[in-house]
gemmi code that builds the backbone of each chain (N, CA, C; Angstrom):
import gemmi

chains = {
    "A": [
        ("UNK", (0.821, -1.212, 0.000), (0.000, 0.000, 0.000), (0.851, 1.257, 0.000)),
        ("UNK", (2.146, 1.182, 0.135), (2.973, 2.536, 0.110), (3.144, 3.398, -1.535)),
        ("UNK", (2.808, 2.237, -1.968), (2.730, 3.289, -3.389), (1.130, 4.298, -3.535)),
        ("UNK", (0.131, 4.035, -3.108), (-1.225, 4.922, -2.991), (-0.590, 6.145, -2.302)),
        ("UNK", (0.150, 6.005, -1.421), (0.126, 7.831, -1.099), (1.115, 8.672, -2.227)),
        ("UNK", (1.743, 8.443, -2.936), (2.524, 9.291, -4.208), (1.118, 8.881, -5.194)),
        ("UNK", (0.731, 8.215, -5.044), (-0.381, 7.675, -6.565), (-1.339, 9.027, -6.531)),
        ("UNK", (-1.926, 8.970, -4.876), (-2.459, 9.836, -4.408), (-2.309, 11.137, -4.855)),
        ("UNK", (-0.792, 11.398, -4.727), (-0.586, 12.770, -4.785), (-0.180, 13.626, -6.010)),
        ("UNK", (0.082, 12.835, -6.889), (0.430, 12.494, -8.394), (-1.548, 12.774, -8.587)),
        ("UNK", (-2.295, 12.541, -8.263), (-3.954, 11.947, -9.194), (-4.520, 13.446, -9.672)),
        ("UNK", (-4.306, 14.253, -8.870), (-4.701, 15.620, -9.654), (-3.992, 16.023, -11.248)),
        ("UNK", (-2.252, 15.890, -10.687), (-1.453, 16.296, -12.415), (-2.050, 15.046, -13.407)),
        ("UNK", (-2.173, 13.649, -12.963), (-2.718, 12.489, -13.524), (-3.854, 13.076, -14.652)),
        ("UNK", (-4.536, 13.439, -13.341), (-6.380, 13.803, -14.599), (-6.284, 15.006, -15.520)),
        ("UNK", (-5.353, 16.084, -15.270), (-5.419, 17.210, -16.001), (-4.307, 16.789, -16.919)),
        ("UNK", (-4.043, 16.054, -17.088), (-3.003, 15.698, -17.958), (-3.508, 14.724, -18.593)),
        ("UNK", (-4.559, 14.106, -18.210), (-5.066, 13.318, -19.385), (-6.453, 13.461, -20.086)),
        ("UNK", (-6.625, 14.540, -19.157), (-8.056, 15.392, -20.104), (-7.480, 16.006, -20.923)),
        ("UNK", (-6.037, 17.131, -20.566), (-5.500, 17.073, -22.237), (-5.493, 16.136, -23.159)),
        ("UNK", (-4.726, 15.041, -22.651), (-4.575, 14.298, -23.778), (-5.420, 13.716, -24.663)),
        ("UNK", (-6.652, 13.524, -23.679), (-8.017, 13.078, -24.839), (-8.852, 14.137, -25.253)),
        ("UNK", (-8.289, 14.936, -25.017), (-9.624, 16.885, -25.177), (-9.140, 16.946, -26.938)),
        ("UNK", (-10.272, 16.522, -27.168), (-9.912, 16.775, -28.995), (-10.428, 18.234, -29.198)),
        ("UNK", (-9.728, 17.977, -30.263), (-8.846, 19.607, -30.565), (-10.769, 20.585, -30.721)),
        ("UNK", (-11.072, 21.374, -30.429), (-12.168, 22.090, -30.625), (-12.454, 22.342, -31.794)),
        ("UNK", (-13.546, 22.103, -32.696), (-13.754, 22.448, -33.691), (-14.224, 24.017, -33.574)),
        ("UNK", (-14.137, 24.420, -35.095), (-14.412, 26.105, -35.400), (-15.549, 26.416, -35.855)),
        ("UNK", (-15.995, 27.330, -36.116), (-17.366, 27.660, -36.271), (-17.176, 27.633, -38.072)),
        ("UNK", (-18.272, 27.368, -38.590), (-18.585, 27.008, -40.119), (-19.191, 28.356, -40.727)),
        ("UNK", (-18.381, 29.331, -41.348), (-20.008, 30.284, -42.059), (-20.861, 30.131, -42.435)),
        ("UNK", (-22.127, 30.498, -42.489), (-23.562, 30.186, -43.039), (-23.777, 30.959, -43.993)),
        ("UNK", (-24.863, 30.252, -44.987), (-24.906, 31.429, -46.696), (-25.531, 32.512, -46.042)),
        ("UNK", (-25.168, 33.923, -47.059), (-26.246, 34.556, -46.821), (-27.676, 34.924, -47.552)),
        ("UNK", (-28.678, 35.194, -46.815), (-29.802, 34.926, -48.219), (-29.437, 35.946, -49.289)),
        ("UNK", (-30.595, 35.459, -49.836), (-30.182, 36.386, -51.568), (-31.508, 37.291, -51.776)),
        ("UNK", (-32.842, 37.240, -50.989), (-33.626, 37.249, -51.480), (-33.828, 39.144, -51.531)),
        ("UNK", (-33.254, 39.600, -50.988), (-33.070, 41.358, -50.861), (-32.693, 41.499, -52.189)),
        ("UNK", (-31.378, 40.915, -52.314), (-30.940, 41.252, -54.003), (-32.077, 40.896, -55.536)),
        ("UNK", (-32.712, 39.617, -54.652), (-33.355, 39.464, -55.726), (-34.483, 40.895, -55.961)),
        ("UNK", (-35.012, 40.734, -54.861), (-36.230, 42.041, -55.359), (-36.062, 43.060, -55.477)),
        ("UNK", (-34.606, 43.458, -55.161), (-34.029, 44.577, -55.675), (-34.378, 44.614, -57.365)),
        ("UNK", (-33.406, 43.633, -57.677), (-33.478, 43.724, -59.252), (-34.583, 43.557, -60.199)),
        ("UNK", (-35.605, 42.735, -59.259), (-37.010, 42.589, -59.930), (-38.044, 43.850, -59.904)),
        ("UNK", (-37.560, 44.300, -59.027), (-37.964, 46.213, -58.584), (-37.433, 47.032, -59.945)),
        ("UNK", (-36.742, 46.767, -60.098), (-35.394, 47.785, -61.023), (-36.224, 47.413, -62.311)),
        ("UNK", (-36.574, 45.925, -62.635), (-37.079, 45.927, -63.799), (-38.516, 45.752, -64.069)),
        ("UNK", (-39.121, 46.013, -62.756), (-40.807, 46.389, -63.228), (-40.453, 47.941, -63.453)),
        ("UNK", (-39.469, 48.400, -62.688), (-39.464, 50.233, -62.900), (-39.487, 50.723, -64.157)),
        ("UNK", (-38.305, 49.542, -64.657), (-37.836, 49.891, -66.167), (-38.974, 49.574, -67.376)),
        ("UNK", (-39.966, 48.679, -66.603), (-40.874, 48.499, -67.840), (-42.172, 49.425, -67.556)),
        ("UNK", (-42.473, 50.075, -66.353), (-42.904, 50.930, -66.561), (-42.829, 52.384, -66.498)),
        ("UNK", (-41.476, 52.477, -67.057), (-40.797, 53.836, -67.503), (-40.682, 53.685, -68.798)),
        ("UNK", (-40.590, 52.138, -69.920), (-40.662, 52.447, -70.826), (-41.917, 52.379, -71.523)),
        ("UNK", (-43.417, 51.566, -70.814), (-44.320, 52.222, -71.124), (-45.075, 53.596, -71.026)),
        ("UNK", (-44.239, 53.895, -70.210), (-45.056, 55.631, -70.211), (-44.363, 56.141, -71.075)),
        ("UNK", (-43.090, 55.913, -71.699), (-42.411, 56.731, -72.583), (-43.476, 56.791, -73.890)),
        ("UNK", (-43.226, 58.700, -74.342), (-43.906, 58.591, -75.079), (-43.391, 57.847, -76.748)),
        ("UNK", (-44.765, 57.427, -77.686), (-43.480, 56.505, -78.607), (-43.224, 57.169, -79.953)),
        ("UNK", (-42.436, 56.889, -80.618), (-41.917, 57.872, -81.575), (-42.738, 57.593, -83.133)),
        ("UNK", (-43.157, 58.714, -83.000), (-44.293, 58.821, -84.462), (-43.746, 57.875, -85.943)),
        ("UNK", (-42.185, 58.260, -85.592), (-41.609, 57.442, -87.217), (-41.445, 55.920, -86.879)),
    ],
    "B": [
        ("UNK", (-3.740, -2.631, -8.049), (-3.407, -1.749, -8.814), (-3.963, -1.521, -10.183)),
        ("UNK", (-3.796, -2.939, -10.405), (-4.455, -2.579, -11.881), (-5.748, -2.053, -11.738)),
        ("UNK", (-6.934, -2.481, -10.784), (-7.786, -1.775, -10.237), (-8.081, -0.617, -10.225)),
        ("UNK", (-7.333, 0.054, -9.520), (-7.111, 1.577, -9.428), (-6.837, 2.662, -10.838)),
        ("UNK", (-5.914, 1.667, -11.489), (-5.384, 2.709, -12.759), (-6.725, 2.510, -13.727)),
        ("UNK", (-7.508, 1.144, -13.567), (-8.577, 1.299, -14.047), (-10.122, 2.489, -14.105)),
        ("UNK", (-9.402, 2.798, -12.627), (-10.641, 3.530, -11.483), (-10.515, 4.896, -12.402)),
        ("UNK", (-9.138, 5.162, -12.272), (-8.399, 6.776, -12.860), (-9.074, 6.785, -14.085)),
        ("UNK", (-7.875, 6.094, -14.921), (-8.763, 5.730, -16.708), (-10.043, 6.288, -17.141)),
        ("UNK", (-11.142, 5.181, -16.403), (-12.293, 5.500, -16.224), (-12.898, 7.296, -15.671)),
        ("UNK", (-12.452, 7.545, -14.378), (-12.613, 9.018, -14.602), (-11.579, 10.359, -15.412)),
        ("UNK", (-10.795, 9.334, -15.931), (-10.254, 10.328, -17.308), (-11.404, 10.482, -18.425)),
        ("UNK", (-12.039, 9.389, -18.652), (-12.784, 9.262, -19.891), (-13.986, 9.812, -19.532)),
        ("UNK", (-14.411, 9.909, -18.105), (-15.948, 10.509, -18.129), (-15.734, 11.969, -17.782)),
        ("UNK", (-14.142, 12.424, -17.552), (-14.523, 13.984, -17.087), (-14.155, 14.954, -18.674)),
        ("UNK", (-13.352, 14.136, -19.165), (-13.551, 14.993, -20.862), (-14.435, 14.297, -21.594)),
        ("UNK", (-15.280, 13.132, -21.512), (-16.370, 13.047, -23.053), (-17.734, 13.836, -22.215)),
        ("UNK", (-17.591, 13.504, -21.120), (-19.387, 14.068, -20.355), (-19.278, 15.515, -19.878)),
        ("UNK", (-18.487, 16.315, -20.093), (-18.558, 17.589, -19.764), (-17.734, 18.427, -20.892)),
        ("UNK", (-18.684, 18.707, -21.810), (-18.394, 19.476, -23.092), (-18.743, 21.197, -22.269)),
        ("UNK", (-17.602, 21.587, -22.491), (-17.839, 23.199, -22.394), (-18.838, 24.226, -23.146)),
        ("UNK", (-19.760, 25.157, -22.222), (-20.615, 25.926, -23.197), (-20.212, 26.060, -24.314)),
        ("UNK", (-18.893, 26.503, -24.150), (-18.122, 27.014, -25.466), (-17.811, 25.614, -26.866)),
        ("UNK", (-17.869, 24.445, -26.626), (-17.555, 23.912, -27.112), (-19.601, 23.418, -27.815)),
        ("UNK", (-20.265, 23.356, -27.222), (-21.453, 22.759, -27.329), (-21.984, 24.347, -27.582)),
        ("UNK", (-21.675, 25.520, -27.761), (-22.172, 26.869, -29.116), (-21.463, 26.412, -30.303)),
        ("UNK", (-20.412, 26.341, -30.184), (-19.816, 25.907, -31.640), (-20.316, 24.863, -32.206)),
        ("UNK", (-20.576, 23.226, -31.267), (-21.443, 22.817, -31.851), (-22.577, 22.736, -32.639)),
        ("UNK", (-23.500, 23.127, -31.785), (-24.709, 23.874, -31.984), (-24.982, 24.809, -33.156)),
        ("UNK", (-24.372, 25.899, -33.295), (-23.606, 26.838, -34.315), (-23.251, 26.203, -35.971)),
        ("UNK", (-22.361, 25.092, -35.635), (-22.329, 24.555, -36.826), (-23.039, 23.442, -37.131)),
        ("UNK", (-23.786, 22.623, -36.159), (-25.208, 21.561, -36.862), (-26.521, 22.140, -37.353)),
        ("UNK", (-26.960, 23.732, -36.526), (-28.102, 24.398, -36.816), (-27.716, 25.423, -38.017)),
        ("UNK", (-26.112, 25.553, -38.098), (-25.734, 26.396, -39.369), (-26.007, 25.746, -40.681)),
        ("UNK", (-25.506, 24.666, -40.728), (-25.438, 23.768, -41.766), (-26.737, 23.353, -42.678)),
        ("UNK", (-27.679, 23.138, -41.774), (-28.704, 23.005, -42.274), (-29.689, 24.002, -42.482)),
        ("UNK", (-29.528, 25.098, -41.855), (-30.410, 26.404, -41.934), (-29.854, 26.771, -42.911)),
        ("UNK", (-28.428, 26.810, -43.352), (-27.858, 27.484, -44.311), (-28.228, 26.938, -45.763)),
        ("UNK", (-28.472, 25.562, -45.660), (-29.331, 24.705, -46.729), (-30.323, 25.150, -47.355)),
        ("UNK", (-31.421, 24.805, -46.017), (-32.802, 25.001, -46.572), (-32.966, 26.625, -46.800)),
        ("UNK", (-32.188, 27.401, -46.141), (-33.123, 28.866, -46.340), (-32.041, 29.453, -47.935)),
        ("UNK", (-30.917, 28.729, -47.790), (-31.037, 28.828, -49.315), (-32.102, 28.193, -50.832)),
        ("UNK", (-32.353, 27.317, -50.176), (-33.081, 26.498, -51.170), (-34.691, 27.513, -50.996)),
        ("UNK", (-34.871, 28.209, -49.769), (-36.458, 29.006, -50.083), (-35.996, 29.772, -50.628)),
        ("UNK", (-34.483, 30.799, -50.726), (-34.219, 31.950, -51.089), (-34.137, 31.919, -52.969)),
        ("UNK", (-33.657, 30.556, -52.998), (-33.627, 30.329, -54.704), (-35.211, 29.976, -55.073)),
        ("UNK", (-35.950, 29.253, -54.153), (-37.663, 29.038, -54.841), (-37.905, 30.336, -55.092)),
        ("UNK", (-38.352, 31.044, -54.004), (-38.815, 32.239, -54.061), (-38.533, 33.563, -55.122)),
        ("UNK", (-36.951, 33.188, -55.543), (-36.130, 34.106, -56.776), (-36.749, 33.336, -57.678)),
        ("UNK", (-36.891, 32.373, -58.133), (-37.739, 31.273, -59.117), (-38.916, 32.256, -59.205)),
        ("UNK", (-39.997, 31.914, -58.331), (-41.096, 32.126, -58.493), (-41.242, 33.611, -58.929)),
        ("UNK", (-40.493, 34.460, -58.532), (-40.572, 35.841, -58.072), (-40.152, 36.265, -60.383)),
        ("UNK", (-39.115, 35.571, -60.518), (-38.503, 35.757, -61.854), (-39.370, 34.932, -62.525)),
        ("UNK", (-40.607, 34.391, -62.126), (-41.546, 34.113, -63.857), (-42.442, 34.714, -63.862)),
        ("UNK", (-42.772, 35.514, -62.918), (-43.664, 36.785, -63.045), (-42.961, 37.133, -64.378)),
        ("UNK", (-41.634, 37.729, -64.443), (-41.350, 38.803, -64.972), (-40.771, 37.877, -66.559)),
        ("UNK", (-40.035, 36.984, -66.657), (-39.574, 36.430, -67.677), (-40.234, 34.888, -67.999)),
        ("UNK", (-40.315, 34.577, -69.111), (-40.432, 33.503, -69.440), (-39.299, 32.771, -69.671)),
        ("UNK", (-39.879, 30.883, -69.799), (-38.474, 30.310, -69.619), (-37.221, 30.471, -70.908)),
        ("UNK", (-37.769, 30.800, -71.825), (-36.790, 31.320, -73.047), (-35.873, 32.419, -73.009)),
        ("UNK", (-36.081, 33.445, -72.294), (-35.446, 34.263, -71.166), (-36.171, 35.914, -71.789)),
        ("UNK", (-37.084, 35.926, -72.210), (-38.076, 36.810, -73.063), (-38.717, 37.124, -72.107)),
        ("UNK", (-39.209, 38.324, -71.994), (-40.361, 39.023, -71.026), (-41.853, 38.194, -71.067)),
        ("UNK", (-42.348, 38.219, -69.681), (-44.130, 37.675, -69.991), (-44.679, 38.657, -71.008)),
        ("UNK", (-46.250, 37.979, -71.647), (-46.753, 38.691, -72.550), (-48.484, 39.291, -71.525)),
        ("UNK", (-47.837, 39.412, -70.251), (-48.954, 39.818, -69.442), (-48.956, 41.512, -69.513)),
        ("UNK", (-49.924, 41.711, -68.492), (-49.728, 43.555, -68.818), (-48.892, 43.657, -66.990)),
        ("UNK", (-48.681, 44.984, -67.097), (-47.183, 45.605, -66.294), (-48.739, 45.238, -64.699)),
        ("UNK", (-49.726, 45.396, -64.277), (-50.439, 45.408, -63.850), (-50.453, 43.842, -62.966)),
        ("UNK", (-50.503, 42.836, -63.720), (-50.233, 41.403, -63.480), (-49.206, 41.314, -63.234)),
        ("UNK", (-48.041, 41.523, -63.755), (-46.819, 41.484, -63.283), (-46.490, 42.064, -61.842)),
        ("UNK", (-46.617, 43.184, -61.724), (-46.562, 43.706, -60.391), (-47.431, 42.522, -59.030)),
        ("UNK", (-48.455, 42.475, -59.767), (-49.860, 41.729, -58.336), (-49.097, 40.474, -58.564)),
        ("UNK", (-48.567, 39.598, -59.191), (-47.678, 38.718, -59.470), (-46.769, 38.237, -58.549)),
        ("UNK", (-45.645, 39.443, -58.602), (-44.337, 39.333, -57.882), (-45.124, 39.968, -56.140)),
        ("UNK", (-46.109, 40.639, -56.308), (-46.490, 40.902, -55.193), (-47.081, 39.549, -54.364)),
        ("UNK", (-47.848, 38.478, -54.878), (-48.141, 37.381, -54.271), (-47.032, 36.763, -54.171)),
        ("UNK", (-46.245, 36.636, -54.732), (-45.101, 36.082, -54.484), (-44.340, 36.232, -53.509)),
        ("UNK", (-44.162, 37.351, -52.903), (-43.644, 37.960, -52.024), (-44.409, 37.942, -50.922)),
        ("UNK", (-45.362, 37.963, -50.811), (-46.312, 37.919, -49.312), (-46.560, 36.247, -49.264)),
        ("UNK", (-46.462, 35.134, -50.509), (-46.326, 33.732, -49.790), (-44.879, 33.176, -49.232)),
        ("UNK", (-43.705, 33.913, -49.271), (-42.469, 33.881, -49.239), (-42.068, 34.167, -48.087)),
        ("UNK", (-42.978, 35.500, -47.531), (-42.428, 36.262, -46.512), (-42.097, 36.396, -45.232)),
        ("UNK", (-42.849, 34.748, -44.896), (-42.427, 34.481, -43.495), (-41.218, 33.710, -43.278)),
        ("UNK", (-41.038, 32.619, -44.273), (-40.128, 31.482, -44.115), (-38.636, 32.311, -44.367)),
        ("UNK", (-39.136, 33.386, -45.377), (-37.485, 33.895, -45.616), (-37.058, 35.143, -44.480)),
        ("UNK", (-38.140, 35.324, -44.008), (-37.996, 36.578, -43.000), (-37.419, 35.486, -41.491)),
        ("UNK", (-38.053, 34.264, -41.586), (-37.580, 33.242, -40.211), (-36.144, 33.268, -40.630)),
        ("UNK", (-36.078, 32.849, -41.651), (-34.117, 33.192, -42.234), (-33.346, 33.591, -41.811)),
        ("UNK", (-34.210, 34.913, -42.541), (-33.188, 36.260, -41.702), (-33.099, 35.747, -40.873)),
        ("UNK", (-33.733, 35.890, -39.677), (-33.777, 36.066, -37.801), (-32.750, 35.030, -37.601)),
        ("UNK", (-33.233, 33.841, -38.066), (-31.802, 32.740, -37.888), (-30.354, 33.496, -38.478)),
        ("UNK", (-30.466, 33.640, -39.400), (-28.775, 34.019, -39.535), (-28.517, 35.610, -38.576)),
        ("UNK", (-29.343, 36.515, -38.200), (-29.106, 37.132, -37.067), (-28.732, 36.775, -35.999)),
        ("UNK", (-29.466, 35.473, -35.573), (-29.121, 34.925, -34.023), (-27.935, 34.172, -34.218)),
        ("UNK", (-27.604, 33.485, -35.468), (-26.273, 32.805, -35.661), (-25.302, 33.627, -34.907)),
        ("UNK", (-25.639, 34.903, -36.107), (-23.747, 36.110, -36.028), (-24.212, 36.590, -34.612)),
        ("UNK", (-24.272, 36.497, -33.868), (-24.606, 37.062, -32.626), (-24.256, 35.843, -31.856)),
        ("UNK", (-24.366, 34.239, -31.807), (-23.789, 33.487, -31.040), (-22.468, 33.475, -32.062)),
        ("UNK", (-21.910, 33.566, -32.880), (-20.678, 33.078, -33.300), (-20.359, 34.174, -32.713)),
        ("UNK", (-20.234, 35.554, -32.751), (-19.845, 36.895, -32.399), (-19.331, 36.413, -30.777)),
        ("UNK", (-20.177, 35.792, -29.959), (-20.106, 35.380, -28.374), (-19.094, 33.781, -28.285)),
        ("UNK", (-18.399, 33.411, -29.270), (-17.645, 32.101, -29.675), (-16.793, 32.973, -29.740)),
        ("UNK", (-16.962, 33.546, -30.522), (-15.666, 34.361, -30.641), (-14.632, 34.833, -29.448)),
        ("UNK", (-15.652, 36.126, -29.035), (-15.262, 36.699, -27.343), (-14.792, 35.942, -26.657)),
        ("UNK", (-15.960, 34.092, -26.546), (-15.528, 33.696, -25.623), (-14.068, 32.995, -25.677)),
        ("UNK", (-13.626, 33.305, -26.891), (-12.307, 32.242, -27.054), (-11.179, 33.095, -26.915)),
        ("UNK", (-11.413, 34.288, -27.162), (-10.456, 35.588, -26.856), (-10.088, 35.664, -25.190)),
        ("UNK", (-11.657, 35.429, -24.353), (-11.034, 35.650, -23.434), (-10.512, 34.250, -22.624)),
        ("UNK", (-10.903, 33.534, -23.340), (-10.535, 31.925, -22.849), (-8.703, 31.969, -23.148)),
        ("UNK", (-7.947, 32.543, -24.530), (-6.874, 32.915, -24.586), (-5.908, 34.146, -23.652)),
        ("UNK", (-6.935, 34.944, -23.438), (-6.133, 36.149, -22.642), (-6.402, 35.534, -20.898)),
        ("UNK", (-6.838, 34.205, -20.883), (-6.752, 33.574, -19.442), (-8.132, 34.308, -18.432)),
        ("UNK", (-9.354, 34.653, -19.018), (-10.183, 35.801, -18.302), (-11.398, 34.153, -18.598)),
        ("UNK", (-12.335, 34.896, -17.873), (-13.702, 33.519, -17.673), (-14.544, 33.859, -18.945)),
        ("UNK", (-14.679, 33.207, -19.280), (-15.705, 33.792, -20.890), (-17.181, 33.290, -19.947)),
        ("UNK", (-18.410, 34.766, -20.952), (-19.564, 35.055, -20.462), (-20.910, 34.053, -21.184)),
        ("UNK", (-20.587, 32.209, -20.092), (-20.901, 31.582, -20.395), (-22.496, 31.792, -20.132)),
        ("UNK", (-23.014, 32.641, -19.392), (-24.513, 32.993, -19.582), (-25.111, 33.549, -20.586)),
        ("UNK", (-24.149, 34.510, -21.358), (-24.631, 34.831, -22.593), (-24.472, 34.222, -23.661)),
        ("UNK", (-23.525, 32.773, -23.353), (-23.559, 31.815, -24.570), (-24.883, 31.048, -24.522)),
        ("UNK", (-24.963, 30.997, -23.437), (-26.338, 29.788, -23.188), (-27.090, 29.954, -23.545)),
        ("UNK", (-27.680, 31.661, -23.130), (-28.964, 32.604, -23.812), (-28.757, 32.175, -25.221)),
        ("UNK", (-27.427, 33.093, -26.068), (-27.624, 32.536, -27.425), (-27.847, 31.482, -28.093)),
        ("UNK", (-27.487, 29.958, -27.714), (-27.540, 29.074, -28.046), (-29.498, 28.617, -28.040)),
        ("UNK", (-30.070, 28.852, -27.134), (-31.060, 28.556, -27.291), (-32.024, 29.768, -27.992)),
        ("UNK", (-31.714, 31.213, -28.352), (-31.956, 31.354, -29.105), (-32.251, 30.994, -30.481)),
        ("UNK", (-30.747, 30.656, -31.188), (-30.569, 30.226, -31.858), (-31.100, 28.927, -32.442)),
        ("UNK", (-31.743, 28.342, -31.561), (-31.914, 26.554, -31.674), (-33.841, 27.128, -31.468)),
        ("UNK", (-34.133, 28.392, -31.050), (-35.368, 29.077, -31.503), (-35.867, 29.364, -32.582)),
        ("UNK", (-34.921, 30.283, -33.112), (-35.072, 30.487, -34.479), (-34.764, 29.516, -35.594)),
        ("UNK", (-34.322, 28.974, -35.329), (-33.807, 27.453, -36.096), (-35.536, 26.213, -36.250)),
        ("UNK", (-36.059, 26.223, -35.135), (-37.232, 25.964, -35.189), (-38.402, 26.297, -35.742)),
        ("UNK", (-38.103, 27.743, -35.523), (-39.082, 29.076, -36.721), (-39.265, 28.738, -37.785)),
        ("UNK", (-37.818, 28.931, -38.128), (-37.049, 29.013, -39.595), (-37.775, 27.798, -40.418)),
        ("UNK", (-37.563, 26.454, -39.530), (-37.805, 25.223, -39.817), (-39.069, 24.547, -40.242)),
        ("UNK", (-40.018, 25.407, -39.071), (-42.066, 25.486, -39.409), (-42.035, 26.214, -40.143)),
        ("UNK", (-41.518, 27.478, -40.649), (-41.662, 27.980, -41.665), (-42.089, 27.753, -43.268)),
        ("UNK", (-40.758, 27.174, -43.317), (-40.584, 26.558, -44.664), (-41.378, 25.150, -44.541)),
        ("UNK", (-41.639, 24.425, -43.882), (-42.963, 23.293, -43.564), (-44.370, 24.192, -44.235)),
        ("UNK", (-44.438, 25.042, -43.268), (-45.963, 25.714, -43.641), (-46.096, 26.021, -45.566)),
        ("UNK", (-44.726, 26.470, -45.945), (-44.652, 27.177, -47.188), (-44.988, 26.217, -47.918)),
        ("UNK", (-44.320, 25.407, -48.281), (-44.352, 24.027, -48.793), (-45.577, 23.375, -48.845)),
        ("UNK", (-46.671, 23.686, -47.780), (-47.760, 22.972, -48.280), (-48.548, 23.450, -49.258)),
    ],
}
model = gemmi.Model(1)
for chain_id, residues in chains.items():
    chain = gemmi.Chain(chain_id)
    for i, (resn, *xyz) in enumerate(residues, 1):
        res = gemmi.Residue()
        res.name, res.seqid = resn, gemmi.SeqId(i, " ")
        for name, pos in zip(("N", "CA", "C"), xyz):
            atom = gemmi.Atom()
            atom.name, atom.element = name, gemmi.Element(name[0])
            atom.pos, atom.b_iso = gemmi.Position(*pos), 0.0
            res.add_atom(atom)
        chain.add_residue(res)
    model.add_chain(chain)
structure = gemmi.Structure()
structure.add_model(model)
structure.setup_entities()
């Protein structure tokens, strides 16, 4: 039984030293998409504007 | 002895697999609810650009032969059946950058040796795993 009191006193560096050793490495955070859907109705905006700016245009006689 | 080193062993293996750090279980979290939110709310963000672009074009890539009137009430239904699932979106990728933003901090101060503000990871995380749920009935509801 004379080896339990160093085993003993050793068991704290023991466990933190082997939760390092099995502590897998932390993974990192992943970016996420960003939506699109602003851009889209942007541009679908832009081109109802454009079609009705070129129906009000007046149209050319020739 | 062998006993004992068994005893240790054993609480080597249950004090790092059974006690994952907030910080480690946001990042988790972060990237299983990223992954797939980032999926599907792309896949409503491309329906919805679909639907939204045959108002206006046909598939030959030629304008509809509707009047400017239909077109508008068109892209306008389109947009009000769209508007929850992609608006749950948003809110999810808001609550994301706001827990990654708190992953972040917390790893800064986990490096500069300071306690990272594991109450405000927690809050975020279940935010996040909120809006992720939203997000999730959302696009369910749309779909039918």
């Amino acid at each position: 039984m004379a080896w339990l009191g160093p085993l003993l006193g050793a068991l704290p560096a023991l466990i933190s030293g082997g939760i390092e050793a099995f502590r897998v490495k932390r993974a990192e955070l992943t970016p996420i998409a960003a939506p699109t859907h602003k851009q889209t109705e942007l541009e679908d905006d832009a081109e109802l504007t454009r079609r009705e700016q070129r129906a009000k245009a007046p149209t050319n006689p020739n | 002895m062998r006993r004992s080193l068994l005893a240790i062993a054993t609480l080597i293996v249950v004090l790092t697999s059974g006690c994952a750090s907030p910080l480690t279980t946001a990042i988790r979290v972060s990237n299983e609810l990223g992954a797939v939110a980032s999926t599907s709310g792309a896949d409503i963000n491309a329906t919805a650009a679909r639907a939204e672009h045959a108002c206006l074009w046909r598939a030959d890539g030629t304008e509809v032969q509707t009047s400017l009137a239909e077109q508008k009430s068109c892209v306008a239904s389109v947009r009000a059946t769209y508007a929850a699932p992609l608006k749950a979106y948003d809110d999810f990728d808001v609550a994301w950058v706001a827990l990654s933003a708190a992953v972040h901090a917390a790893e800064a101060a986990e490096v500069l040796g300071r306690t990272p503000d594991l109450t405000k990871l927690e809050a975020l995380i279940t935010a996040v795993t909120a809006a992720y749920d939203a997000a999730a009935h959302a696009a369910v509801e749309v779909s039918k």
